[in-house]
N, C-alpha and C positions, 0 to 999 in steps of 0.2 A: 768735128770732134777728132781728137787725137786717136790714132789705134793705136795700141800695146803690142809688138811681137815680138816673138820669140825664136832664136833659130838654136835648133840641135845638136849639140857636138855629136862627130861621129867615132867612136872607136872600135878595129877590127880585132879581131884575137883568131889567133892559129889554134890547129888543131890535128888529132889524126882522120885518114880518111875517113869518111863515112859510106855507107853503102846508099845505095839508094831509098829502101827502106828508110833507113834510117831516120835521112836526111827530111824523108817526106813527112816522119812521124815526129821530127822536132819542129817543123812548119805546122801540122796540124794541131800540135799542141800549145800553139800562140807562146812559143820561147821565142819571140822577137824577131826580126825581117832575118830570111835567110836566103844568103846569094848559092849558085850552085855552081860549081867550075869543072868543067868538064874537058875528062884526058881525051886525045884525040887517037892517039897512038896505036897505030894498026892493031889489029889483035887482041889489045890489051881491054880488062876491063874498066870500066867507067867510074873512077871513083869519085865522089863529090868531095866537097871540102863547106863548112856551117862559117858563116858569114855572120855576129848579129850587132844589130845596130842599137848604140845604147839609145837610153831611156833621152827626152830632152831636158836639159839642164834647168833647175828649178826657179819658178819665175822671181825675179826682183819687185814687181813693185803689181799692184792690182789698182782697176777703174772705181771710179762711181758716176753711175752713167743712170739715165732713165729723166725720171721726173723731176729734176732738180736744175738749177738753175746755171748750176756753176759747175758742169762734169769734171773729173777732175783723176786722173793719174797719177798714183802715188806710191813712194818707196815706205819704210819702216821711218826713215832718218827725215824724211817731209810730214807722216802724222807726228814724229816727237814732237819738231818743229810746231805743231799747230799748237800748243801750250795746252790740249785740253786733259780736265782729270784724269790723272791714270787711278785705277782701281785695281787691289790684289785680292782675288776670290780662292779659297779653296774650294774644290770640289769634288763629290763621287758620282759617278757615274756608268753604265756596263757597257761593255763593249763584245757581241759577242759572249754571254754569258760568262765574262771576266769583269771582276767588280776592277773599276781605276781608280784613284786618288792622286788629286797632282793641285797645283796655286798655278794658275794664270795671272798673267798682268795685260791690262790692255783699258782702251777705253768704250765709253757706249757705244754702240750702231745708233741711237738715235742722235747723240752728239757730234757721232760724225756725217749723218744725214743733214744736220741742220750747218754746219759747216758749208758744205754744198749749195745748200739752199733749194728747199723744201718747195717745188710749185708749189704758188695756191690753186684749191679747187674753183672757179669761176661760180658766182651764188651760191659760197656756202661761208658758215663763219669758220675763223682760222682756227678754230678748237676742234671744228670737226676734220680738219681737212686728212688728217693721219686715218678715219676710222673707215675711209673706203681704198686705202692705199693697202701696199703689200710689199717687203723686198724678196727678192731674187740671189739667193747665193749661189754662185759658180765656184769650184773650185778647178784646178789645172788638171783634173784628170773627167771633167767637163760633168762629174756629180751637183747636184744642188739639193737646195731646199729651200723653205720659204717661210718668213717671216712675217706675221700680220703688223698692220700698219700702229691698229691698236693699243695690241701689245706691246709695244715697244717707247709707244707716248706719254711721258710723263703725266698728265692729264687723265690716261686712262689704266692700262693693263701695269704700264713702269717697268716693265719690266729688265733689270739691267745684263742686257745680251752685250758682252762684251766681242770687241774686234782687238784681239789680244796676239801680242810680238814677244814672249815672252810666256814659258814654261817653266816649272821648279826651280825659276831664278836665274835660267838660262834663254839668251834669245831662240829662238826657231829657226830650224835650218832646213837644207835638201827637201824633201816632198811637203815638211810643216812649211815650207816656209811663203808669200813673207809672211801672210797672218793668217790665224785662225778663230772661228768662234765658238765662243764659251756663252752656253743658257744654263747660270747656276739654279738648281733645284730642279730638273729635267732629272731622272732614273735614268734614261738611255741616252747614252752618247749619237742617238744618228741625227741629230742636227750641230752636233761639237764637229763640223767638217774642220780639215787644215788645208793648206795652199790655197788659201780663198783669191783670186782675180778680181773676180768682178761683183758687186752690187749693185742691181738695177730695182731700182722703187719705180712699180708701174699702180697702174688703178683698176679696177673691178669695172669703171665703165669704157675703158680705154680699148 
């Protein structure tokens, strides 16, 4: 199977001295890798200098990987390509007890599962085979959540979880990007993850 990586731009930014204090308390407080440079200079005092290294550059294209036939690597411009439904949902949702309102565009997770191609489960019929399954959502700051096999099977729950490239009419960009999922009628946004990578559909007996 292909792997997806990623490599980091690095940019440095100057600054004034820092003290040592300082220096150790913007390390402690997780603002980003910080290098130390130290004066050598007889006599003088040690002054450091804050080093940080940015964030890594936001990924291009996410897997679908797991139980499916066809793993598969893919950018925003390879699902257009796949010709399947696109769907525009409004929705509300809270985030951090801040109510949201926004239209996603995107298509099903289970359309794009079946894309892939769905193992079947060995001795069981093809109707069941989604209701001991599960996906796996990764996004690029390496959060998930998880998707019943179920609910997302036309046949049973239907329910239409969209894998959405597209916002208020705008594509998805920096940390949204390249896609994110939208579960319309859900109250709370913490399965509305963005930057998604990867989807892994595993099994409950696996």
């Amino acid at each position: 199977m292909d792997t997806h990586r990623f490599n980091p731009l690095t940019r440095l930014f100057s600054g004034r001295p820092l003290s040592r204090r300082a220096a150790l308390r913007h390390t402690g407080a997780g603002l980003g890798a910080v290098a130390l440079a130290h004066t050598t200079a007889a006599g003088a005092a040690s002054p450091f200098r804050a080093t940080r290294i940015a964030p890594p550059s936001a990924p291009e294209a996410f897997t679908i990987t797991g139980l499916v036939d066809h793993p598969l690597t893919m950018t925003v411009a390879d699902l257009l390509d796949l010709g399947l439904p696109p769907e525009t949902v409004a929705v509300s949702y809270l985030t951090l007890a801040v109510e949201k309102h926004h239209t996603f565009t995107g298509v099903r997770l289970h359309d794009l599962l079946t894309v892939a191609g769905i193992t079947p489960v060995p001795n069981k019929r093809p109707i069941q085979t989604m209701l001991t399954r599960y996906v796996v959502i990764t996004a690029s700051d390496a959060f998930q959540v998880v998707y019943s096999g179920g609910e997302l099977d036309p046949n049973f729950g239907n329910r239409p979880v969209l894998v959405a490239w597209e916002q208020d009419g705008q594509p998805l960009t920096g940390a949204a990007s390249p896609v994110r999922i939208v579960s319309p009628g859900e109250t709370h946004g913490g399965r509305f993850i963005h930057g998604v990578v990867n989807f892994e559909l595993r099994d409950i007996d696996a």
